[in-house]
MOPAC internal coordinates of N, CA, C and O (Angstrom, degrees):
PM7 1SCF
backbone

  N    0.0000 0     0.00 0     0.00 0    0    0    0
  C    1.4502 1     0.00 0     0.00 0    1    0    0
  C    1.5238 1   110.87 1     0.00 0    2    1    0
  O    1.2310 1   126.37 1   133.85 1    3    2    1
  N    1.4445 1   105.35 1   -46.15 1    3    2    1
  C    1.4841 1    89.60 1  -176.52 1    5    3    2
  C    1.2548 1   122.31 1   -96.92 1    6    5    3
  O    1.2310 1   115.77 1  -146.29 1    7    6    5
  N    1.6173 1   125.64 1    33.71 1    7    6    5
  C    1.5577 1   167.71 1    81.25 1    9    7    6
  C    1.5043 1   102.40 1    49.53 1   10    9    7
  O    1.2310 1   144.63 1    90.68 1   11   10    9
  N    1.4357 1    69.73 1   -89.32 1   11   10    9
  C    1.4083 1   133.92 1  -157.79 1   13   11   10
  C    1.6537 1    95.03 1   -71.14 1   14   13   11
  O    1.2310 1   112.43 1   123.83 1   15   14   13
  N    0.9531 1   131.89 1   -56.17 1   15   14   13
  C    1.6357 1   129.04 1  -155.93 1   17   15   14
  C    1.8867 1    88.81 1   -94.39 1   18   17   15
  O    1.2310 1   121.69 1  -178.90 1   19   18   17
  N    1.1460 1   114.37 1     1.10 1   19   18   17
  C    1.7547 1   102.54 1   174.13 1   21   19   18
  C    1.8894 1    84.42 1  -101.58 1   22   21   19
  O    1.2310 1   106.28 1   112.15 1   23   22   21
  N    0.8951 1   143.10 1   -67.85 1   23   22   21
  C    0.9210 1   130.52 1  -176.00 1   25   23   22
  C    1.2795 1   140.63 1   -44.69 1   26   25   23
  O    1.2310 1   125.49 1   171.10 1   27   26   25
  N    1.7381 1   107.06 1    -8.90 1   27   26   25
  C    1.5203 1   111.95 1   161.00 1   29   27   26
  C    1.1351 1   116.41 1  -104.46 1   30   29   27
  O    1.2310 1   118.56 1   176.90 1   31   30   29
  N    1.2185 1   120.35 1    -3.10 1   31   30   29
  C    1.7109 1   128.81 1   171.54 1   33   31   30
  C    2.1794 1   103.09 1   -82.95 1   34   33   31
  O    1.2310 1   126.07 1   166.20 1   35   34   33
  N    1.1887 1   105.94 1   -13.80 1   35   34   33
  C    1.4382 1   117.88 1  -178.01 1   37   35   34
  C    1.9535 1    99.25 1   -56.66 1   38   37   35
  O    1.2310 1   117.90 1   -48.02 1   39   38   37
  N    1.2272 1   121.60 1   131.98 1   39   38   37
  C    1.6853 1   109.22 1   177.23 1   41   39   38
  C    2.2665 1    74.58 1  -101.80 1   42   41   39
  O    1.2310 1   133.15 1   -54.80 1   43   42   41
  N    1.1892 1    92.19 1   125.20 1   43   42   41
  C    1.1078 1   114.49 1   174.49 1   45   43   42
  C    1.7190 1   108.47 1   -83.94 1   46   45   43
  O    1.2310 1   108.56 1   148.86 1   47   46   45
  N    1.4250 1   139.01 1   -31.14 1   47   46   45
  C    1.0144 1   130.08 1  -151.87 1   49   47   46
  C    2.0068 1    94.46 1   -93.60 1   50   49   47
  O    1.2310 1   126.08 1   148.92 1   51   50   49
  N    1.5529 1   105.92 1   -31.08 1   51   50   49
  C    1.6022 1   113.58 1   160.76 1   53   51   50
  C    1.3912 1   141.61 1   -35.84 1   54   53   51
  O    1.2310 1   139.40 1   122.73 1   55   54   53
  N    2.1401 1    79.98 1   -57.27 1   55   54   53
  C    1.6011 1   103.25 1   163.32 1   57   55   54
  C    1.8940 1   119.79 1   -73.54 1   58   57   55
  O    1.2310 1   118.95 1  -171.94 1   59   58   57
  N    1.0729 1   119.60 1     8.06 1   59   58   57
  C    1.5659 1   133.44 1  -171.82 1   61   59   58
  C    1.6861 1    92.44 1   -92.79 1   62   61   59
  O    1.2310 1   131.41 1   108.13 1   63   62   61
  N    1.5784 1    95.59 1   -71.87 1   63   62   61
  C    1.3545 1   116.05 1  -161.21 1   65   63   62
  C    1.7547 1   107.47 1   -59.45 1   66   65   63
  O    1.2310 1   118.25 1   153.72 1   67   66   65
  N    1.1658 1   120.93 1   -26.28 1   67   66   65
  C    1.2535 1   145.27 1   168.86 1   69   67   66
  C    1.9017 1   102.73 1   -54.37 1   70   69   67
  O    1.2310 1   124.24 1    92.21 1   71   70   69
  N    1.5209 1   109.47 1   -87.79 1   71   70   69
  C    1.4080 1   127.42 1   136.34 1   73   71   70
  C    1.4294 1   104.33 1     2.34 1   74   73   71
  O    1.2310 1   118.02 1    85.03 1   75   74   73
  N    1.3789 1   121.38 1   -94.97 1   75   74   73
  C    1.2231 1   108.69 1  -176.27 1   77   75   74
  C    1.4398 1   148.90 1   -24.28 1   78   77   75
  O    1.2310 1   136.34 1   123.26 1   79   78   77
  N    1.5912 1    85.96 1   -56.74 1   79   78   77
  C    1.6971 1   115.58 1  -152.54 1   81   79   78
  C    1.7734 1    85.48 1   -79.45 1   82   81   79
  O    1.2310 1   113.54 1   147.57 1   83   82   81
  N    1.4670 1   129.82 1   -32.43 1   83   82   81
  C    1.8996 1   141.49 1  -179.97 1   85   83   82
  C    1.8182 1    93.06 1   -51.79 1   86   85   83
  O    1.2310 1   129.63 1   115.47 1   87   86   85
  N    1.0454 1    99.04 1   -64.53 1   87   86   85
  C    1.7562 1   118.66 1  -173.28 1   89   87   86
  C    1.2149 1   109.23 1   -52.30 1   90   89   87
  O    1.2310 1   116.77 1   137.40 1   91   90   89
  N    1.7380 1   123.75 1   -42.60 1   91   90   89
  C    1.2327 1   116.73 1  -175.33 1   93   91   90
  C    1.7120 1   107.90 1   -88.16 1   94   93   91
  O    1.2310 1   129.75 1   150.29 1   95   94   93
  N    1.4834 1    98.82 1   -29.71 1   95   94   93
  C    1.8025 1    97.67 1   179.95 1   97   95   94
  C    1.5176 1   102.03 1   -53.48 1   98   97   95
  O    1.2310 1   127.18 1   123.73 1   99   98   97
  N    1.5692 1   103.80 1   -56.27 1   99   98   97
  C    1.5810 1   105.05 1  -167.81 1  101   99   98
  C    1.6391 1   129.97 1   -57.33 1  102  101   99
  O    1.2310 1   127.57 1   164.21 1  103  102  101
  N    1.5332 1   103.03 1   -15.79 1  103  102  101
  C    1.6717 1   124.23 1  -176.65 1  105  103  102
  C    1.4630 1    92.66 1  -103.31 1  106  105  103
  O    1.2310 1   116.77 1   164.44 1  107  106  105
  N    1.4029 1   123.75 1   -15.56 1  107  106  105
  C    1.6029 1   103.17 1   174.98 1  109  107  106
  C    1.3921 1   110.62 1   -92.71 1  110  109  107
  O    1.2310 1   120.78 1   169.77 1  111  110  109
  N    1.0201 1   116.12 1   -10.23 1  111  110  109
  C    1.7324 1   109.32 1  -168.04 1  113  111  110
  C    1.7790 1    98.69 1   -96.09 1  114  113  111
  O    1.2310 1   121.82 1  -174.42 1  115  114  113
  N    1.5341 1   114.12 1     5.58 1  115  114  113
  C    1.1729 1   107.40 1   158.54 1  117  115  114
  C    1.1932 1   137.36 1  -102.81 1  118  117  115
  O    1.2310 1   123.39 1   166.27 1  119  118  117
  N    1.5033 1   111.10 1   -13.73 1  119  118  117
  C    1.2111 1   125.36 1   173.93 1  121  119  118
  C    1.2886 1   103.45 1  -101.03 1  122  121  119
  O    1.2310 1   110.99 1   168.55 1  123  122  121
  N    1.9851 1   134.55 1   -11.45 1  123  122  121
  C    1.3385 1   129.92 1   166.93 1  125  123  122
  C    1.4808 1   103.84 1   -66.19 1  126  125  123
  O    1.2310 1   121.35 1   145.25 1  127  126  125
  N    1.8653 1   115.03 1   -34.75 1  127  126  125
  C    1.8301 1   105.30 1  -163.64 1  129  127  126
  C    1.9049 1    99.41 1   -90.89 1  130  129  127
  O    1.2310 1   113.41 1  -167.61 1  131  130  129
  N    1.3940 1   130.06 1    12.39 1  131  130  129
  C    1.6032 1   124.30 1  -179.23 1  133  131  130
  C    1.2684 1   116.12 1   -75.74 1  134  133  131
  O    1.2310 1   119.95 1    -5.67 1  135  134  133
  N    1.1357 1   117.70 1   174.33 1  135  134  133
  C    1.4792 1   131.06 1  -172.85 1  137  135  134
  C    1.4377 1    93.09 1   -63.78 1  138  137  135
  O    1.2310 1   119.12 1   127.49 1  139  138  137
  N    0.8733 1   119.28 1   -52.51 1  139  138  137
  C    2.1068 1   103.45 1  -155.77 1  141  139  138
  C    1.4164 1   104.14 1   -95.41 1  142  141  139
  O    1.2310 1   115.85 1   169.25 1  143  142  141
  N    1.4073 1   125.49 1   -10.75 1  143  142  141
  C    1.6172 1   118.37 1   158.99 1  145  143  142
  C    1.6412 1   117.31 1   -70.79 1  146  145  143
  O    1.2310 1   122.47 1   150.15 1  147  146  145
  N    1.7799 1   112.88 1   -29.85 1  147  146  145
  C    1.4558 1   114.35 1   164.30 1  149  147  146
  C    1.5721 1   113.25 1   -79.66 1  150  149  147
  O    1.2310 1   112.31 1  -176.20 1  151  150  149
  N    1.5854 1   132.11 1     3.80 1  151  150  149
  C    1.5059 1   131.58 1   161.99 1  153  151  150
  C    1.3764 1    90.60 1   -95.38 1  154  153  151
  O    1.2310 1   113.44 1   123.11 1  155  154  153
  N    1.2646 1   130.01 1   -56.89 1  155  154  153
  C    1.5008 1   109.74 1  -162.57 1  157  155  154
  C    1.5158 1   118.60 1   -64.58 1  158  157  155
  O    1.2310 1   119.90 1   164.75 1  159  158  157
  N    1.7492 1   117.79 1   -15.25 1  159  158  157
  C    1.2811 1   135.15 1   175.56 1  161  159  158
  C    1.5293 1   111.60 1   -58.84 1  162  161  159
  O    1.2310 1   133.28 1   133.92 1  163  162  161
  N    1.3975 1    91.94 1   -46.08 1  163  162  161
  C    1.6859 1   114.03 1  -178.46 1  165  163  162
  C    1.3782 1   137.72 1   -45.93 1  166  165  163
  O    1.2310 1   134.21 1   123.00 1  167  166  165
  N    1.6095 1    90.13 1   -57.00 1  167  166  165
  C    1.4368 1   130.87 1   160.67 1  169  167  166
  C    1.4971 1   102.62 1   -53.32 1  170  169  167
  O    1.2310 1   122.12 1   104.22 1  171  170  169
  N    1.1271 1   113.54 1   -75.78 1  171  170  169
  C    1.7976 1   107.08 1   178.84 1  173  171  170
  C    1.0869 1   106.74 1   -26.89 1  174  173  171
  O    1.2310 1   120.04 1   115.99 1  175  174  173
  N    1.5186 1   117.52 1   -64.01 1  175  174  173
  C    1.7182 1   117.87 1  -138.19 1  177  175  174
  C    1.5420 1    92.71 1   -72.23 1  178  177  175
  O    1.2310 1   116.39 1   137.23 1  179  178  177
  N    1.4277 1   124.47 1   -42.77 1  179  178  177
  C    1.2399 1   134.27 1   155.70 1  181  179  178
  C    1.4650 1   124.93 1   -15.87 1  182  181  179
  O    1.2310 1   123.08 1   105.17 1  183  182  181
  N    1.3014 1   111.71 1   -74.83 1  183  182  181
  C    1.8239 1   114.66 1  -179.42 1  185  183  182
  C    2.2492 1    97.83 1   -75.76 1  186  185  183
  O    1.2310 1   124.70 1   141.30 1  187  186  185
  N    1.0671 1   108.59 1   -38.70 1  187  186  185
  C    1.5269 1    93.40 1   169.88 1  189  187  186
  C    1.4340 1   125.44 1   -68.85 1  190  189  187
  O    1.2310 1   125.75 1   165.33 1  191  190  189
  N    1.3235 1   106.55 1   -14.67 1  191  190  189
  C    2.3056 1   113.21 1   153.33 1  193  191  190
  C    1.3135 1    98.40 1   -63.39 1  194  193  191
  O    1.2310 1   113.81 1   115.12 1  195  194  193
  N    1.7766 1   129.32 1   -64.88 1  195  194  193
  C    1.2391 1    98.87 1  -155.11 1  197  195  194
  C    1.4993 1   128.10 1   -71.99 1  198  197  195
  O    1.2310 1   129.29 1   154.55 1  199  198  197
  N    1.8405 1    99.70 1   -25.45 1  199  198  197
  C    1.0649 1   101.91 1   170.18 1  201  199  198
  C    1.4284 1   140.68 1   -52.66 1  202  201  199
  O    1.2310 1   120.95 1   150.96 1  203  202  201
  N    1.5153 1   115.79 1   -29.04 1  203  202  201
  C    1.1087 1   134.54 1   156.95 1  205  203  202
  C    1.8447 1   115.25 1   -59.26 1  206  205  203
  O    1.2310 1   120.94 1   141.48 1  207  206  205
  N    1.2786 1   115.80 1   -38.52 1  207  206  205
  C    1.5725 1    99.58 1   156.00 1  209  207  206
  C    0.9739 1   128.86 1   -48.98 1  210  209  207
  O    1.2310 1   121.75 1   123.98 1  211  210  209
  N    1.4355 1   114.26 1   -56.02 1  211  210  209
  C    1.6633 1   139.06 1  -173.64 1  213  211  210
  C    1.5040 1    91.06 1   -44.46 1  214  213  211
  O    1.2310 1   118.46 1    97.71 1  215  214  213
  N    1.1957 1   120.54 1   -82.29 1  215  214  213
  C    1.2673 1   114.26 1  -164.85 1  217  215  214
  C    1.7770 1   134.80 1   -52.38 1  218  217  215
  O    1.2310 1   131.97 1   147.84 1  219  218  217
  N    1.8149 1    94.50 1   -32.16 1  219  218  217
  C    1.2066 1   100.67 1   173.56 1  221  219  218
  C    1.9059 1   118.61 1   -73.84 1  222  221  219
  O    1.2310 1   127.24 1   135.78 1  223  222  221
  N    1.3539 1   103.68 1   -44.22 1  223  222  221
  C    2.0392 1    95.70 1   156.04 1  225  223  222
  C    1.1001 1    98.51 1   -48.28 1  226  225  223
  O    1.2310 1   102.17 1   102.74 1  227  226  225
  N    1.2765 1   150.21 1   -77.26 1  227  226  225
  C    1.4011 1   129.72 1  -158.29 1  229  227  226
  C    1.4729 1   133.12 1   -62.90 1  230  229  227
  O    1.2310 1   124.45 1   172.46 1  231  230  229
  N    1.2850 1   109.06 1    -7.54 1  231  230  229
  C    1.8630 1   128.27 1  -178.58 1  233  231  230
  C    1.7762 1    76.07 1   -94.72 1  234  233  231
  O    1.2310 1   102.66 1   100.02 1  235  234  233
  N    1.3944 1   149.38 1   -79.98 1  235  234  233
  C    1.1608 1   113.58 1  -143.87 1  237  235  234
  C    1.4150 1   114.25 1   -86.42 1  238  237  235
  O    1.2310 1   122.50 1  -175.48 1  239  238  237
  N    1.7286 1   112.81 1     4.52 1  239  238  237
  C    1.6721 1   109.70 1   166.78 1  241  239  238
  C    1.8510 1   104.37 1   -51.46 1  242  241  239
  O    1.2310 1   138.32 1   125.97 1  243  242  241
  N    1.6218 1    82.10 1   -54.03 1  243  242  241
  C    1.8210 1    93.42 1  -166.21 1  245  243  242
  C    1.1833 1   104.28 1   -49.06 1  246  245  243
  O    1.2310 1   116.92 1    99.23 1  247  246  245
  N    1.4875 1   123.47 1   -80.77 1  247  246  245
  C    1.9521 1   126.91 1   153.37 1  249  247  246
  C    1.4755 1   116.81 1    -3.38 1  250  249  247
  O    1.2310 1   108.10 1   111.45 1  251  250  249
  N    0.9093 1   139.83 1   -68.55 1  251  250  249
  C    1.2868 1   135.30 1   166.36 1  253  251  250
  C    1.7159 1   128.47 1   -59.25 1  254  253  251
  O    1.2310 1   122.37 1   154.48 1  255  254  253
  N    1.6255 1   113.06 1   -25.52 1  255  254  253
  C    1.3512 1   121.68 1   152.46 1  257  255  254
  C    1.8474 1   117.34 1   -53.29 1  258  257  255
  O    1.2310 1   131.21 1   108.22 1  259  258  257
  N    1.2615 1    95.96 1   -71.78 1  259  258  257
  C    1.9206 1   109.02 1  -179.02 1  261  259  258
  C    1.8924 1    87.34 1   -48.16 1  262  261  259
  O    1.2310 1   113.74 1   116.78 1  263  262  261
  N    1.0394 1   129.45 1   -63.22 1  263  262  261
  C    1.6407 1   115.46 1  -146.50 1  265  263  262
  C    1.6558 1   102.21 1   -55.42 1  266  265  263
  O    1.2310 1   127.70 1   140.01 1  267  266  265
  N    2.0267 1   102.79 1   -39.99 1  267  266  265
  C    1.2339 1    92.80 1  -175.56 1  269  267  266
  C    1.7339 1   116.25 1   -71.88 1  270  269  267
  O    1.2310 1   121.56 1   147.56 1  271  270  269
  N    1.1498 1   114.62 1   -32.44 1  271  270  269
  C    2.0173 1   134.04 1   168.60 1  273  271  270
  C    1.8046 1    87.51 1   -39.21 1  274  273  271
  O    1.2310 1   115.09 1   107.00 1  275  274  273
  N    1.3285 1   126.91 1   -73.00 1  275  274  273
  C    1.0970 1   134.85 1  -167.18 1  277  275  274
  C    1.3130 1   118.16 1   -46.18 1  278  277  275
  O    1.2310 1   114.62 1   122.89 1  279  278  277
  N    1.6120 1   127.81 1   -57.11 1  279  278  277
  C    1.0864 1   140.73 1   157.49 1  281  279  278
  C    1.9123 1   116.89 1   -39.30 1  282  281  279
  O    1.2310 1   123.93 1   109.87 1  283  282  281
  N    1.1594 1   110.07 1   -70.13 1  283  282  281
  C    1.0913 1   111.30 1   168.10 1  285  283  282
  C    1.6336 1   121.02 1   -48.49 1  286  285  283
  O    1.2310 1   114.71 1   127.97 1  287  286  285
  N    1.3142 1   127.64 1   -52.03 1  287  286  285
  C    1.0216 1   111.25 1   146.10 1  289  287  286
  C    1.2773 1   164.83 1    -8.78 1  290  289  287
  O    1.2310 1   124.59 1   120.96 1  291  290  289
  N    1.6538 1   108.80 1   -59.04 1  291  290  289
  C    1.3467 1   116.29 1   152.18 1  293  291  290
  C    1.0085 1   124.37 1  -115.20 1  294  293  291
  O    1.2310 1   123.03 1  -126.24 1  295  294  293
  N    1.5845 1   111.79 1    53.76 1  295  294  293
  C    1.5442 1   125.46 1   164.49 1  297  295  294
  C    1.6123 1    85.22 1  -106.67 1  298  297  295
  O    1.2310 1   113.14 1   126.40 1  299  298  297
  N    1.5399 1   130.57 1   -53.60 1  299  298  297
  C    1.5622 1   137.76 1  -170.93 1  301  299  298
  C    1.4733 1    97.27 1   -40.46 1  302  301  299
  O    1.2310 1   121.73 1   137.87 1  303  302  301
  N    1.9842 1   114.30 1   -42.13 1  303  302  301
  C    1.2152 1    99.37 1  -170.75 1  305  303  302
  C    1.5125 1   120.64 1   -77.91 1  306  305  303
  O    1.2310 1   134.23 1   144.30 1  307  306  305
  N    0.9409 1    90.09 1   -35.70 1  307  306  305
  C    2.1572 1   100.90 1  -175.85 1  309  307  306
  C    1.3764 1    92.14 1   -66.92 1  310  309  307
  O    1.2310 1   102.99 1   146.59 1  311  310  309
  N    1.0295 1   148.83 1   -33.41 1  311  310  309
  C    2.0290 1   135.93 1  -176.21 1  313  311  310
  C    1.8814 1    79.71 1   -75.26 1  314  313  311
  O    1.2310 1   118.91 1   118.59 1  315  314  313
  N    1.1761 1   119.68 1   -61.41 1  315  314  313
  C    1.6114 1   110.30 1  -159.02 1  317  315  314
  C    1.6337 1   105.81 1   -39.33 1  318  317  315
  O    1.2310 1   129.85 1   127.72 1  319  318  317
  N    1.4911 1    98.61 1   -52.28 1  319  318  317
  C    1.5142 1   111.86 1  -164.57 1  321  319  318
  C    1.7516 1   113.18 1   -53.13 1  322  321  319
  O    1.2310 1   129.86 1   114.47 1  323  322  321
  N    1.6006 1    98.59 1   -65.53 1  323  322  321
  C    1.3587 1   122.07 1   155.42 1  325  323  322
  C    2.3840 1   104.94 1   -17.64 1  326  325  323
  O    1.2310 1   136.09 1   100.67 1  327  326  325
  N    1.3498 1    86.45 1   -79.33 1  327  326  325
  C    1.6001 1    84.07 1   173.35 1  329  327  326
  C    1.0723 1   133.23 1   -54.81 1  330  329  327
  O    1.2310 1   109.37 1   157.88 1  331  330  329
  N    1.5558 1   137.53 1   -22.12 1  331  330  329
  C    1.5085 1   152.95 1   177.02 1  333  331  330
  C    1.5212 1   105.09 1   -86.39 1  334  333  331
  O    1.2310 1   123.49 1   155.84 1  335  334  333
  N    1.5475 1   110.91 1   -24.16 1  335  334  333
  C    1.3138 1   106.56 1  -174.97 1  337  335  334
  C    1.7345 1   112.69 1  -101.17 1  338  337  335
  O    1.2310 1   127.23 1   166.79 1  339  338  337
  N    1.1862 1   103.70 1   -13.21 1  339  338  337
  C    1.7431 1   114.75 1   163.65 1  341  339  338
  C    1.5017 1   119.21 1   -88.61 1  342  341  339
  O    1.2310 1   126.82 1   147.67 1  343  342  341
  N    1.4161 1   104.49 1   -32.33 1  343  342  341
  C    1.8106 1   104.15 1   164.31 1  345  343  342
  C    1.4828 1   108.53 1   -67.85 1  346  345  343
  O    1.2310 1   112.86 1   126.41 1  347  346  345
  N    1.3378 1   131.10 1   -53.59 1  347  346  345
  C    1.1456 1   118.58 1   160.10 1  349  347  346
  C    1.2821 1   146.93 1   -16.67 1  350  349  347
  O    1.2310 1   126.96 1   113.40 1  351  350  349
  N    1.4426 1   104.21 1   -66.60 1  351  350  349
  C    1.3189 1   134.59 1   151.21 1  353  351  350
  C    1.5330 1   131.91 1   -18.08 1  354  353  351
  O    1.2310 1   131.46 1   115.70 1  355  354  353
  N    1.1410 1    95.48 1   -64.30 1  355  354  353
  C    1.2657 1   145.79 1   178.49 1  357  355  354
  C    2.0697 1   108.21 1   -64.14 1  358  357  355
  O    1.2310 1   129.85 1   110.92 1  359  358  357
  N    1.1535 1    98.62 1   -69.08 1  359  358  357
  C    1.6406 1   106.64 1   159.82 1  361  359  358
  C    1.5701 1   117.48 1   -40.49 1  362  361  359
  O    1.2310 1   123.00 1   101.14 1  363  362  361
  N    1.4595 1   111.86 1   -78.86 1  363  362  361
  C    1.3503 1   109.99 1   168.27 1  365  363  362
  C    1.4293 1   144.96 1   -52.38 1  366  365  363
  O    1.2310 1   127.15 1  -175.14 1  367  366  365
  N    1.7501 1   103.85 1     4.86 1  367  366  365
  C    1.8002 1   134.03 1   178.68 1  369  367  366
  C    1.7043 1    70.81 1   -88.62 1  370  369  367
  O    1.2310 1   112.40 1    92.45 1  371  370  369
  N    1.5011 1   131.95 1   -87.55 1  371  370  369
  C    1.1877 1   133.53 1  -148.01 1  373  371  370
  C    1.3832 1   118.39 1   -42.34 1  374  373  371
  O    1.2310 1   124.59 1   131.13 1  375  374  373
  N    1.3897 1   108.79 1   -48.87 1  375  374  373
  C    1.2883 1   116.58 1   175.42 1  377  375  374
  C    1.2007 1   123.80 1   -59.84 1  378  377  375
  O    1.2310 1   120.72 1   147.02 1  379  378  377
  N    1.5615 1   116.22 1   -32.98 1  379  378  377
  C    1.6838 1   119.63 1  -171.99 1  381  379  378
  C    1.7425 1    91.90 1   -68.56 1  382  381  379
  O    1.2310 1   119.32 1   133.66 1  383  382  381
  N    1.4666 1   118.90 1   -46.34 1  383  382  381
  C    1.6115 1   112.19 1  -174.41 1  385  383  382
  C    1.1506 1   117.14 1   -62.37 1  386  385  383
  O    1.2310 1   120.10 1   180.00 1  387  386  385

């Protein structure tokens, strides 16, 4: 009897889906280890190399843009500085006369 009363407390549609998902793990790991899931594996790892080129020429285009941005940069500042420090200069000539 009390069998019987565990077995209707069972959610059967859990134990299915449970069921299922065993059946499909166990039928996928055979068609994941076959010949054409290790070519189609291949192929992936394949276009995700080149892609990884692709991107890396383009990280040191950018890299090589900023260094030159950077450079140029604080050349704008050293002429600025250079100029603030000759107007200066320049002021305190006036004033001494």
């Amino acid at each position: 009897m009390n069998v019987l009363n565990c077995l209707h407390k069972i959610k059967w549609d859990k134990v299915a889906v449970f069921a299922g998902g065993l059946l499909f793990g166990t039928a996928g790991i055979k068609v994941l280890s076959g010949k054409d899931a290790k070519k189609a594996y291949t192929h992936g790892v394949a276009a995700a190399l080149r892609a990884k080129d692709c991107v890396m020429k383009t990280t040191s285009v950018v890299q090589e843009n900023a260094e030159d941005i950077l450079a140029e940069a604080k050349q704008i500042n050293e002429e600025r500085y250079e100029q603030e420090k000759s107007s200066v200069e320049s002021g305190k000539t006036a004033e001494a006369e």
